[in-house]
N, C-alpha and C positions, 0 to 999 in steps of 0.2 A: 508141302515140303517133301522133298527126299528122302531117304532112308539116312544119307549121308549128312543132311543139312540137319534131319532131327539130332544126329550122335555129336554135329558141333554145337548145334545148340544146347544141348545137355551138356557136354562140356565148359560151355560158354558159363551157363547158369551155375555148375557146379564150381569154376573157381574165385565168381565174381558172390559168391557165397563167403565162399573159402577168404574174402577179400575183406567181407564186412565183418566177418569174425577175428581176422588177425589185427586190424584197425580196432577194433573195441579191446584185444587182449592189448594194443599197444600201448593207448589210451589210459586203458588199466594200470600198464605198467607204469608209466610215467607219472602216473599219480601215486604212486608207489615211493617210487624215487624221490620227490619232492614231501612225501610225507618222513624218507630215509634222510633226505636234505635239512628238514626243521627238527629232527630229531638230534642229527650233529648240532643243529644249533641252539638248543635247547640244551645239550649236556653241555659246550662250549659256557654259555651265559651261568650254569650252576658252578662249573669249575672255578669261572672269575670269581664268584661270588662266596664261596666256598677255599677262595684261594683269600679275599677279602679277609674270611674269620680269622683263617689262620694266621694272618699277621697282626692283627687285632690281637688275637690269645698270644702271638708270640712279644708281641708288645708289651703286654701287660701282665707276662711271666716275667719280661726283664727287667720291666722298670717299676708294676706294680699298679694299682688302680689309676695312681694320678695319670698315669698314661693313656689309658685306656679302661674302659671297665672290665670288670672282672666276667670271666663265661663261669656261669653255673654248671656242673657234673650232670643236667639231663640235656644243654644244648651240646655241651661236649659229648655226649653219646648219638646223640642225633646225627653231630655232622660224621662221627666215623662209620653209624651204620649208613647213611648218605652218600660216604663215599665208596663203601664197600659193594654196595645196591650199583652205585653207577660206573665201578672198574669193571662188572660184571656186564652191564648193560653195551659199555664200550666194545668190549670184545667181541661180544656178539655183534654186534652191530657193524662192526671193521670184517669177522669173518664172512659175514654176507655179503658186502661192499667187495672184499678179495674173491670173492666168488665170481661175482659177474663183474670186475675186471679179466679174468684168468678166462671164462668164455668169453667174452671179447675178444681177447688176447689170442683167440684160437684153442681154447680148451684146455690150456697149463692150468696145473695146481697151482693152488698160493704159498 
């Protein structure tokens, strides 16, 4: 080889490096995203469910057990720190999602 065919070959080798590394961080990424994916769907399913109690408890504030059964004062605490845990987990979760829309987007803030 050349002096010239060795510096493209070094070249060659160094981006096709460069190639299996960005492929694995993408890879990465995307398993990323889909674990970002089950997470919205994970807090979606608790909200239903969680939206579930409260008519439940609003039911059977209005009309009384025969409506509904009565919630005891330790699941009533439950589902507020519940909720409180997951307005928290929301936001974050939306500000990392506005994040890499906004570099997609070309770099804008969210």
């Amino acid at each position: 080889m050349t002096s010239s065919d060795d510096i493209t070959h070094a070249e060659h080798l160094k981006q096709e490096q460069d190639h299996f590394r960005w492929r694995q961080q993408h890879l990465e990424a995307l398993a990323t995203l889909r674990r970002a994916e089950a997470a919205l769907m994970l807090h979606e399913a608790r909200i239903v469910a969680h939206q579930a109690e409260i008519a439940r408890h609003q039911e059977q504030i209005a009309h009384g057990t025969a409506h509904a059964p009565a919630v005891d004062a330790g699941e009533h605490a439950r589902m507020a720190h519940d909720h409180a845990h997951g307005a928290e987990h929301h936001a974050g979760l939306l500000d990392a999602i506005k994040a890499v829309a906004a570099h997609l987007d070309g770099g804008e803030k969210p």
